[in-house]
C-alpha positions as CSV (number, residue, x, y, z in Angstrom):
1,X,-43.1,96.2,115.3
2,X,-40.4,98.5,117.0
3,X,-40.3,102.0,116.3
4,X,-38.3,101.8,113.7
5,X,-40.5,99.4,111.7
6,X,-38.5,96.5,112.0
7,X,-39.8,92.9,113.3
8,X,-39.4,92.7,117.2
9,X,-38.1,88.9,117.4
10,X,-39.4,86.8,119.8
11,X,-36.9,85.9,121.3
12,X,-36.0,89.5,122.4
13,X,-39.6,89.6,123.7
14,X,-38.5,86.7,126.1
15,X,-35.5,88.4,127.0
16,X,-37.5,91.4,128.0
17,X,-39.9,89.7,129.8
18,X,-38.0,87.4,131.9
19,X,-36.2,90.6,133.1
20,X,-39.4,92.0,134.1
21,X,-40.4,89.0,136.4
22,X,-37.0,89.0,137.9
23,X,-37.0,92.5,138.9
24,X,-40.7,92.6,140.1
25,X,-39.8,89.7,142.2
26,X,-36.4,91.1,143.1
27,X,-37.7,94.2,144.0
28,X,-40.5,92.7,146.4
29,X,-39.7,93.4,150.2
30,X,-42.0,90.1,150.8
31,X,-41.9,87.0,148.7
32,X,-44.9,87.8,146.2
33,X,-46.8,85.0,144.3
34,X,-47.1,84.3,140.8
35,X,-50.8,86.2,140.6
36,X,-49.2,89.2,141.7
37,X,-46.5,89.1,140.0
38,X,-49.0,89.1,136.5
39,X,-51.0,91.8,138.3
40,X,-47.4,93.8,138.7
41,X,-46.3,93.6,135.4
42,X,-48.9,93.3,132.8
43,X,-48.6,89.4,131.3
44,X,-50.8,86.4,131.7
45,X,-50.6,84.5,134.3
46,X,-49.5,81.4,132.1
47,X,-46.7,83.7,131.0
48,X,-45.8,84.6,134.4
49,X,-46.0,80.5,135.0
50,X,-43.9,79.7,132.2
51,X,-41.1,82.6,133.1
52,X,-40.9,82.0,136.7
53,X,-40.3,78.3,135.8
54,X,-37.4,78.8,133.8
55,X,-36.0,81.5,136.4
56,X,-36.7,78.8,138.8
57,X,-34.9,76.1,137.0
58,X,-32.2,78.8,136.1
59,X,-31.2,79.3,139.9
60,X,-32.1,82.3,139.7
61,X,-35.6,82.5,141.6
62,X,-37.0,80.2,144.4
63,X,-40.0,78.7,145.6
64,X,-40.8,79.9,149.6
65,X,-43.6,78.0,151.0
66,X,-46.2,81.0,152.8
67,X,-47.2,81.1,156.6
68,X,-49.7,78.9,157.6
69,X,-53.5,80.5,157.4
70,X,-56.4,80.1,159.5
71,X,-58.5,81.3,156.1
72,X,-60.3,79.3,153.3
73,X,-58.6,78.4,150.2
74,X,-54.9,77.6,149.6
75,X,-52.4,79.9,150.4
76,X,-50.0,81.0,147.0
77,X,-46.6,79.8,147.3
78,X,-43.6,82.9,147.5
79,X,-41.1,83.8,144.9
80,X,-37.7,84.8,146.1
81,X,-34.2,85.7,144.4
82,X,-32.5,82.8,145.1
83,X,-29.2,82.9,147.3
84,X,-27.4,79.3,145.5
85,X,-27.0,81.1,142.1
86,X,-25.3,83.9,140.5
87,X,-22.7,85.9,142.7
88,X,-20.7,89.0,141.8
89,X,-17.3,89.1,142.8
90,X,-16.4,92.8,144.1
91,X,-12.7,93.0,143.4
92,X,-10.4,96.1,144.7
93,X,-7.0,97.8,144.5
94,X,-6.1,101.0,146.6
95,X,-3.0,102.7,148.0
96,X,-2.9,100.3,150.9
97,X,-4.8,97.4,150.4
98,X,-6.3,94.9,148.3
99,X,-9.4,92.7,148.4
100,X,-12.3,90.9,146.8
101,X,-15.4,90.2,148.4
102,X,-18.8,87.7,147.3
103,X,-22.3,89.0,147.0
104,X,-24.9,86.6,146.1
105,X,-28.6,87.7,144.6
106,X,-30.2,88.8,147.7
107,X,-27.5,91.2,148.7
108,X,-25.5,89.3,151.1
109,X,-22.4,89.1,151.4
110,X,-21.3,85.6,151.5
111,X,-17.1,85.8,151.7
112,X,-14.5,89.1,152.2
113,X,-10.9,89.1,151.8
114,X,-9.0,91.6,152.5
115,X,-5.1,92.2,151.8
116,X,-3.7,95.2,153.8
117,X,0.0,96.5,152.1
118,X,1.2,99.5,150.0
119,X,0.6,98.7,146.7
120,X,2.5,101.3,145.6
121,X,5.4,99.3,146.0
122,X,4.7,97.0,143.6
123,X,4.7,97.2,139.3
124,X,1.3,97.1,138.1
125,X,1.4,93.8,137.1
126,X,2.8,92.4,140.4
127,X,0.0,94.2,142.0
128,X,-2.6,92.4,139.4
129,X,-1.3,89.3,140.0
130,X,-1.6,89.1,143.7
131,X,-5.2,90.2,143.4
132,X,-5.8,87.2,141.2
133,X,-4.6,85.1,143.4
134,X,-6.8,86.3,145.9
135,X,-10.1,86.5,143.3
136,X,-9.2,82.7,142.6
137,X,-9.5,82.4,146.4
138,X,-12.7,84.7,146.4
139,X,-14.2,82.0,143.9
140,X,-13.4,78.7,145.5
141,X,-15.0,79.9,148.6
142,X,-18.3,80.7,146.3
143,X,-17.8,77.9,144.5
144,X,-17.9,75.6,147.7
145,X,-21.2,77.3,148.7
146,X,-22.7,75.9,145.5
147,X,-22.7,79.6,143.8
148,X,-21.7,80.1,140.3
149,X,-19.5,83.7,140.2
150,X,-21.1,85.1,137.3
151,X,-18.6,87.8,136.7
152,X,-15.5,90.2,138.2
153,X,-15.8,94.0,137.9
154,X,-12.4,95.5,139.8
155,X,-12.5,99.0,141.4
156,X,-9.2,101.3,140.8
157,X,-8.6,104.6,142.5
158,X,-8.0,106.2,138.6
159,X,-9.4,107.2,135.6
160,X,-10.5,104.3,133.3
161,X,-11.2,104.2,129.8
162,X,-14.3,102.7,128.3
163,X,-12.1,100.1,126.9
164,X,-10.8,98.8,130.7
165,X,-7.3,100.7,130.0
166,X,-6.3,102.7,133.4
167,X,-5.0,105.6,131.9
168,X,-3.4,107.0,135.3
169,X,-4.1,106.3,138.5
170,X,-1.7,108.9,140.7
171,X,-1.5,107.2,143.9
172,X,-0.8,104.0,142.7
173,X,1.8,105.1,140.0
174,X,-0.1,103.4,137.2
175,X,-0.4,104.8,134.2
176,X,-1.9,102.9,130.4
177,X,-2.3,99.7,132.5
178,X,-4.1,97.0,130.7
179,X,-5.8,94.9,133.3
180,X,-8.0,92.1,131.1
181,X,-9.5,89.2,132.3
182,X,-8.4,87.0,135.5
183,X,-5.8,84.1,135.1
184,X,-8.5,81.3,135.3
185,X,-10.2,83.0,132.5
186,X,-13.4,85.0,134.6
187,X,-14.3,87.9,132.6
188,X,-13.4,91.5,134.5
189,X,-14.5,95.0,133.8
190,X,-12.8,97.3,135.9
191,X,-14.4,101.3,137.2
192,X,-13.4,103.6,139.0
193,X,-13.6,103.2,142.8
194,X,-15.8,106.1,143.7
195,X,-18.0,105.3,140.9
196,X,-18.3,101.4,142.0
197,X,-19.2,103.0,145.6
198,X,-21.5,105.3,144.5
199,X,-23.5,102.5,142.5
200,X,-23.2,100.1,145.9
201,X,-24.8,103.1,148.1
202,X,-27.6,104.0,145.3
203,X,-28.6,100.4,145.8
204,X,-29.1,100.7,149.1
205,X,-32.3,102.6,148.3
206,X,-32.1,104.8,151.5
207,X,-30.8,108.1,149.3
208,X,-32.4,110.4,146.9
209,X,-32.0,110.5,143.3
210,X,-29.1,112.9,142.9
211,X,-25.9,112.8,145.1
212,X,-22.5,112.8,145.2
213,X,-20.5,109.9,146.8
214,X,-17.3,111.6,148.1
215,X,-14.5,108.9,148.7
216,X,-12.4,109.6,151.4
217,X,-8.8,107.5,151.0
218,X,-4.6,108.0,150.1
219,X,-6.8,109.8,147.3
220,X,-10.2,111.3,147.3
221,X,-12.9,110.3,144.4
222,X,-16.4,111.4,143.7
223,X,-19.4,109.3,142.4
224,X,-21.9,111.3,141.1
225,X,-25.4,110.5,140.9
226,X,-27.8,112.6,139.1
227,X,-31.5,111.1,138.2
228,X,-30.6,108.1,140.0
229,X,-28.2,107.2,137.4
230,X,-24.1,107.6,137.7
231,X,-22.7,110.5,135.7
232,X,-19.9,109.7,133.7
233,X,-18.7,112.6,131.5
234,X,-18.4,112.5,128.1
235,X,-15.0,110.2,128.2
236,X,-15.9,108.5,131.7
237,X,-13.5,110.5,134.2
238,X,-15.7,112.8,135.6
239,X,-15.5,113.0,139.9
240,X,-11.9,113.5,140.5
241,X,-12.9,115.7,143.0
242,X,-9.9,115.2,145.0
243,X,-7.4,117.9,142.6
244,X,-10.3,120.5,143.3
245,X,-7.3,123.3,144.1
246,X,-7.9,125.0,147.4
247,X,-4.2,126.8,147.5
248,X,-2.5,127.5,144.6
249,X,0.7,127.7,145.9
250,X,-0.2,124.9,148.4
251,X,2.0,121.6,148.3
252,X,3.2,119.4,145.5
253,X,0.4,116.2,144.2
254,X,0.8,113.5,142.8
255,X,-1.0,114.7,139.8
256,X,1.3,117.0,138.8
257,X,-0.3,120.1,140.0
258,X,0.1,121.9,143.4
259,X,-2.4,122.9,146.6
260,X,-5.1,120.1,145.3
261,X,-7.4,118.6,148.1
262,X,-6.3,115.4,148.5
263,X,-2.7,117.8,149.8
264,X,-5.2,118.9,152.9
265,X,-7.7,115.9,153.2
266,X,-6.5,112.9,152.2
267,X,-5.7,110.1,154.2
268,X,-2.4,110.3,154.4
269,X,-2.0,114.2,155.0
270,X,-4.6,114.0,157.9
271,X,-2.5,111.2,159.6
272,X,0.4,113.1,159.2
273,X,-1.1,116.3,160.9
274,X,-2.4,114.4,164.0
275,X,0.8,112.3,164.5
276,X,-0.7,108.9,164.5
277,X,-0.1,106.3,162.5
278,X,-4.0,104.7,161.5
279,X,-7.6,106.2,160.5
280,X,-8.4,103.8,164.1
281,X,-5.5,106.0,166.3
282,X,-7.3,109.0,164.8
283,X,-10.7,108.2,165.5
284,X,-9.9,107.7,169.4
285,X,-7.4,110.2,169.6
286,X,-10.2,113.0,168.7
287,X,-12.7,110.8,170.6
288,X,-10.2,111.4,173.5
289,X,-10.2,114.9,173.0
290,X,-6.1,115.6,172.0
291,X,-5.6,118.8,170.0
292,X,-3.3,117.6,167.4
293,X,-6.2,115.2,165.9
294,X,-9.3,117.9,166.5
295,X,-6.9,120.5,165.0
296,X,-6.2,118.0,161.8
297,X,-9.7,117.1,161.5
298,X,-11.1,120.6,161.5
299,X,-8.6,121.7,158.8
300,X,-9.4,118.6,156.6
301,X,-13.2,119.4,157.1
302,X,-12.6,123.2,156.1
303,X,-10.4,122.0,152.6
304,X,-13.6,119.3,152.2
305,X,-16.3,122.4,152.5
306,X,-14.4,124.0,150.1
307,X,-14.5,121.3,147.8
308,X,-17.6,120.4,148.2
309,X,-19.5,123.6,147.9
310,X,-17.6,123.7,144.5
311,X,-19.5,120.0,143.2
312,X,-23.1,121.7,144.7
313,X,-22.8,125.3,143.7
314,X,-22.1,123.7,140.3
315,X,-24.3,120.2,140.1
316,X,-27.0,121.5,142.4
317,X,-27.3,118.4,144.2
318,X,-28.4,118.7,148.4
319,X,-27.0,115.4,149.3
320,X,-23.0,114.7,149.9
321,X,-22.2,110.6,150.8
322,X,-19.4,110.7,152.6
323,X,-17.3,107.1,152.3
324,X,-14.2,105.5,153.0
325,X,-12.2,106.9,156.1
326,X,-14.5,110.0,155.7
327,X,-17.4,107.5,156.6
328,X,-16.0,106.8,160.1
329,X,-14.4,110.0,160.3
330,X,-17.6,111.9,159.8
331,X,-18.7,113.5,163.8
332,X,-15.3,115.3,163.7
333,X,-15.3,116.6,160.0
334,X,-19.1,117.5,160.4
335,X,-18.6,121.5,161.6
336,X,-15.7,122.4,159.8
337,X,-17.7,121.1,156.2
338,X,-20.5,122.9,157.3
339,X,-19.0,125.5,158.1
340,X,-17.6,126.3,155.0
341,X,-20.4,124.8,152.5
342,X,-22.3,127.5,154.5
343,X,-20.3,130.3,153.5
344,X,-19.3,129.4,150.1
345,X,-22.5,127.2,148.6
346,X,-25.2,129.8,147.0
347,X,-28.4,128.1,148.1
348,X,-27.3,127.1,151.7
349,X,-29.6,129.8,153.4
350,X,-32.7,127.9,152.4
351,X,-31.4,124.4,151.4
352,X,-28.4,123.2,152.9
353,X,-26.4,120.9,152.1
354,X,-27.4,117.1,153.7
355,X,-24.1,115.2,154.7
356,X,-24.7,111.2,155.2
357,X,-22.6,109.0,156.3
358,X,-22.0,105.7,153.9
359,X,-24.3,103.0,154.9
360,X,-21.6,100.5,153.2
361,X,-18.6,101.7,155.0
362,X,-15.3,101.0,153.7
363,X,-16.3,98.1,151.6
364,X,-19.0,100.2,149.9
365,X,-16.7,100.1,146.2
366,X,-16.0,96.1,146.7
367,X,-19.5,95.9,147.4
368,X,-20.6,98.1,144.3
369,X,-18.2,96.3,142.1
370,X,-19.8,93.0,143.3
371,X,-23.4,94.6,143.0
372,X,-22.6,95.6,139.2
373,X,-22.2,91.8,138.5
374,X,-25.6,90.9,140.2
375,X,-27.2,93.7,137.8
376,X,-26.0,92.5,134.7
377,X,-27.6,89.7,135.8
378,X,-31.0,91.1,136.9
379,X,-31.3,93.2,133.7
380,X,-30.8,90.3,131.3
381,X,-31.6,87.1,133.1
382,X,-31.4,85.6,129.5
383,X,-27.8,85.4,128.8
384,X,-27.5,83.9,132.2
385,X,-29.9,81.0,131.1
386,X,-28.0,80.5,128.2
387,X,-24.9,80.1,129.6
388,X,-26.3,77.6,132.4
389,X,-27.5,75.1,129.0
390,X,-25.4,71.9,128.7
């Protein structure tokens, strides 16, 4: 019986259980056998049996045959994910580029496309179609590995409602854009960027259970992890991190509103201060030493500290993620973030604040969109069997 006293069907039992075996298998650094599988989790081994052959026969786990032993007695055969099933398909829109990328079970990523141009120069639905022309692409590549794309989740640099609507997105001038499904008929959800990147870098496993993902493009974005689960808000938009206001009287956004951080740290403001044309020219102009680019980056890192000791002073989180351009951009914008989360962040004298670099790089919300697919799948293996039955 539940807890509410109703019947638990049986079939919800299965459901529950087959999710189980996948994730304790799934979760295994090493392939792991069927007896420790039952150990792991709690049911029978012919329970286990049964599951793991209907996962197996479902394309969703395979068979690895173990090292050879010197030892008495058989050795247990390995239980994998398998790579040749389900993949997620990662799909992206920003200020300057589009792409779409395939992850299959294990993680790896099987195909990436990527479409540099301003998409700003396009109507929302001339930008939607060339990214599904390029997610139809994304799929026939899967599709001639012999993986079946279980589903699309698209990243946007915006605020999106529950219901898929982009309510406004500022630097792509989009505003109440309905995206829907893709013109061959996949299924897409679509997030917010920084969310989707905070989600790919929590699956990483190498972080702690509460940070914030900072996205560093055109715009900036924030992912926020708290108890190892994304925080959302109340209506979903929470993280727009980059119309913090450092200046009041500062310059004109996008927004609406003046003196916001993306005015001082974004992409396109940083460029613009070091007189060079690419995130790349930056990287080796400050590399080389030129003052224009140190000078830019050290302003852009003080506007971030400001920013930043904002999220901590108010979340309490230690750890800051620092993606996108920010990611490569990082030995440069170190101090000057420092610096001021020093000053400005209550708790630094005895806990200060840990900045990472992503460990996904710039593909870290394609990858996290892709990785939300795989997920769905992992946490309800069920309704992928189903949808495999002739």
């Amino acid at each position: 019986m539940s807890a509410m006293g109703s019947p638990v069907r049986q079939s919800s039992v299965r459901a529950h259980n087959l999710a189980l075996v996948l994730r304790t298998v799934a979760n295994s650094p090493d392939p792991i056998s069927r007896a420790s599988v039952s150990a792991a989790t709690g049911l029978t081994r012919a329970t286990v049996s049964a599951l793991v052959d209907d996962l197996v026969t479902g394309a969703l786990l395979t068979e690895r045959e173990p090292a050879p032993r010197t030892g008495a007695g058989r050795p247990a055969v390995g239980l994998v994910v398998a790579p040749d099933g389900p993949a997620g398909l990662g799909l992206e829109i920003n200020v300057d580029y589009r792409g779409a990328c395939v992850v299959d079970l294990t993680g790896a990523v099987r195909h990436r496309l990527v479409e540099p141009g301003d998409q700003r120069l396009q109507d929302p639905q001339t930008a939607l179609a060339g990214l599904g022309r390029l997610a139809a692409r994304a799929r026939a590549l899967a599709e001639a590995d012999g993986l079946t794309v279980a589903g699309a989740v698209l990243a946007v640099p915006g605020l999106v409602a529950a219901d898929g609507m982009v309510r406004i997105a500022p630097n792509l001038g989009w505003q109440e854009v309905t995206v829907g499904d893709l013109p061959d008929g996949l299924a897409m959800t679509v997030d917010n960027e920084a969310n989707l990147a905070a989600l790919g870098e929590l699956d990483v496993g190498e972080l702690p259970q509460d940070f914030v993902y900072v996205s560093g493009e055109i715009g900036i974005g924030a992912g926020i992890v708290l108890d190892g689960a994304l925080y959302r808000g109340s209506r979903g938009w929470s993280g727009e991190i980059g119309h913090i206001p450092i200046n009041s009287d500062g310059p004109g956004c996008r927004c609406g509103a003046r003196g916001c951080l993306e005015q001082y740290a974004g992409q396109e403001a940083v460029l613009r201060a070091a007189g060079v044309g690419t995130v790349s020219a930056l990287a080796a102009a400050a590399t080389a030493g030129e003052p224009d680019a140190l000078a830019a980056l050290t302003a852009a890192g003080a506007a971030l500290g400001m920013a930043i000791a904002t999220v901590v002073n108010l979340l309490d989180v230690r750890t800051i993620v620092l993606g996108g351009s920010y990611a490569s951009l990082l030995p440069w914008l170190r101090d000057g973030i420092a610096a001021e989360a020093g000053r400005r962040v209550l708790t630094a004298a005895w806990s200060p604040v840990e900045l990472r670099a992503a460990a996904l790089g710039p593909d870290a919300a394609m990858l996290g969109a892709a990785g939300s697919v795989l997920r769905g799948v992992l946490d309800d293996p069920a309704a992928w069997l189903a949808r495999r039955r002739p």
